[in-house]
C-alpha positions in Angstrom: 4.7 -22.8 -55.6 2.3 -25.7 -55.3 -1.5 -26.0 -53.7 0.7 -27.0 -50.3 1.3 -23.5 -49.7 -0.2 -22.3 -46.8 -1.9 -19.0 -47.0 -2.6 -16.7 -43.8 -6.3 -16.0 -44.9 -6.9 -20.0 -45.3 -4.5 -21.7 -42.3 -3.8 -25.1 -42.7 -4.8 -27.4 -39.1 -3.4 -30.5 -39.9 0.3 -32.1 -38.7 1.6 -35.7 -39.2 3.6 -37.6 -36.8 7.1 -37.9 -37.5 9.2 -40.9 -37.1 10.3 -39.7 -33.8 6.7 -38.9 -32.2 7.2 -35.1 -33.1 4.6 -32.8 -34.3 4.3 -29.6 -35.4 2.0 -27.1 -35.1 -0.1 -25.1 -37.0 0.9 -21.3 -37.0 -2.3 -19.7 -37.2 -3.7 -22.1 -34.1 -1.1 -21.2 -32.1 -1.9 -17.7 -32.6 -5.3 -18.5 -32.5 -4.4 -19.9 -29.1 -2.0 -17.3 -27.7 0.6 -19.8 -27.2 4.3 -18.7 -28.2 8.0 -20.4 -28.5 8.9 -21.4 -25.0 5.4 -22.2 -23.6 5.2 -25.5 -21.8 2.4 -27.7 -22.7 0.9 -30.7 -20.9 -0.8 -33.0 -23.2 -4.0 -34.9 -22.0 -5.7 -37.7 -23.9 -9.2 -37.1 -24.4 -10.2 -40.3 -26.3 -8.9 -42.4 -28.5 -7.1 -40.2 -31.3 -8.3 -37.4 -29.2 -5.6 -35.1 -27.7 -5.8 -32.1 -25.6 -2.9 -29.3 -25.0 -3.1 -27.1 -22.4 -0.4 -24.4 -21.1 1.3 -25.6 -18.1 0.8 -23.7 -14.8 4.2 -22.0 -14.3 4.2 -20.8 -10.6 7.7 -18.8 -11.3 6.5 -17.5 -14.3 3.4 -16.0 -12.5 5.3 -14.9 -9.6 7.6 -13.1 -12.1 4.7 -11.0 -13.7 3.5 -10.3 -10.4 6.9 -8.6 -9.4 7.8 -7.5 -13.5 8.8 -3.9 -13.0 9.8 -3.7 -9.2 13.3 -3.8 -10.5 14.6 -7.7 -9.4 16.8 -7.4 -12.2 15.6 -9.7 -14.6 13.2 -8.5 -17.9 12.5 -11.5 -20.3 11.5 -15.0 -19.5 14.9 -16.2 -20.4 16.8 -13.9 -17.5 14.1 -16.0 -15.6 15.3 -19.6 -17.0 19.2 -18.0 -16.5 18.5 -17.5 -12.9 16.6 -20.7 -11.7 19.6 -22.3 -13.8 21.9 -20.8 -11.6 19.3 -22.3 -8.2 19.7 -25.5 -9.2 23.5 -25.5 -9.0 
């Protein structure tokens, strides 16, 4: 292994732009964050070099929490993406 490996107790918080304006990020700020795979992010400019990401407001999302366990038949977020895929047909 070389001095790139990251280690839990010493996270790395840097990413580098790819080719293709991708980025990746951090493990232990996401985390840090409480933001998972599948979160939506919108991405404000604060200043020059200066970006800000903040979790999307989800309105079906919410209203899915607010009903989770009154038995609509749907349990994970992705039953929820199945079904508004089926709305939009």
């Amino acid at each position: 292994m070389t001095a790139a490996v990251k280690h839990e107790d010493q996270p790395v918080r840097t990413t580098k732009v790819s080719r293709k304006n991708q980025v990746t990020l951090p493990v232990a700020a996401l985390r840090e964050a409480g933001v998972a795979a599948g979160d939506v992010l919108r991405v404000e400019v604060e200043a020059p070099g200066v970006f800000r990401l903040v979790r999307a407001h989800d309105p079906w999302w919410e209203l899915f929490q607010k009903f989770q366990g009154s038995n609509l038949g749907i349990t994970t977020r992705e039953e929820l993406e199945e079904m508004r895929d089926e709305w939009d047909r």
